[in-house]
N, C-alpha and C positions, 0 to 999 in steps of 0.2 A: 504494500500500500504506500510506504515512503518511497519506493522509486515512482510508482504513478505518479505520487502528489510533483515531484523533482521533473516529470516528464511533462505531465500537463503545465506547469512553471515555464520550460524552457518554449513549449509552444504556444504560449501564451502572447499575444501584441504587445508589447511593452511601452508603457507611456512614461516621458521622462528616463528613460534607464532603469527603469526599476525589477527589471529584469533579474539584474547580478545581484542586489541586496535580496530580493525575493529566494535565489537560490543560493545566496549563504545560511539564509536563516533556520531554510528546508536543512540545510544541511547541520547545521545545529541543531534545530530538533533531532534529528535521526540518529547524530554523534548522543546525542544525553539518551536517547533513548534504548541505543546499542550499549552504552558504558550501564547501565541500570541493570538490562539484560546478565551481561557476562557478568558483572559482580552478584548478582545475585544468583547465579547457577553455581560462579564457583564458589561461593560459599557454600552453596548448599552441598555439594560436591566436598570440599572439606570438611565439611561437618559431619556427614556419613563417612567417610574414611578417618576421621578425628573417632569416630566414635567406636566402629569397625575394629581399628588395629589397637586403640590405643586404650579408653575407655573399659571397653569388654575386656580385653587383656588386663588390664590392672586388677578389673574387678574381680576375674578367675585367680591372678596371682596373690595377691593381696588388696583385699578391700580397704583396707585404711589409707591405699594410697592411690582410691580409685575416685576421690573428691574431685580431685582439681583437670584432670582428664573429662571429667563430667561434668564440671561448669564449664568448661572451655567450650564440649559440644553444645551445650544449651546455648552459651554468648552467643557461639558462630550460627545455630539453629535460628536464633532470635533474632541475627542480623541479617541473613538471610529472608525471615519471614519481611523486617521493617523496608528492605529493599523490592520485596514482591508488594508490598504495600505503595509506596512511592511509582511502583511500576502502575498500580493502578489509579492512582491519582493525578500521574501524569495525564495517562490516556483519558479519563475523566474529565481534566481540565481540559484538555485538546479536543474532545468530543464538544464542552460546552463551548469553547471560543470559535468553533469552526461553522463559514458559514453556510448552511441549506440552503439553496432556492426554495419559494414556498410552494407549494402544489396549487394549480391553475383551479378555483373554485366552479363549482358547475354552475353555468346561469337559467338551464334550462330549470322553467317550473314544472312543478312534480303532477303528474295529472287527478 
């Protein structure tokens, strides 16, 4: 969908030049929205392998030193979660500032 929007941008008639500002901006949204993505996979992705090798393990070897292995996965679990959150907030804000044309109302009367 961000390359359409970046496509429809460049075929776009361009009044004043506003062309080249229109497709930095596109392209800033898509950078913040790519960096949101991958940080929030790879955490998630470290925090199932934090949890997996390091975590478990502790806890089978010794539980009293299976604490802080287990906060770390939660941190990373819960910073994960606040980046999937932010992911939906973005698209939220970007949904509401974006604009619809409105639909053609029908004039015929109803019989």
């Amino acid at each position: 969908m961000c390359f359409f929007a970046i496509v429809l941008v460049c075929g776009s008639q361009p009044v004043n030049d506003e062309r080249g500002p229109a497709l930095f901006f596109c392209f800033l949204g898509i950078l913040e929205s790519l960096l949101y993505v991958v940080v929030s996979v790879g955490l998630l992705v470290s925090a199932i392998l934090l949890w997996v090798f390091c975590a478990a393990h502790w806890a089978n070897m010794n539980p009293a030193w299976a604490t802080m292995p287990a906060l770390a996965t939660a941190a990373l679990f819960l910073c994960s979660g606040l980046y999937f959150v932010e992911i939906c907030v973005l698209i939220n804000d970007a949904r509401r500032c974006s604009w619809r044309p409105p639909q053609p109302t029908n004039s015929v009367l109803p019989h």
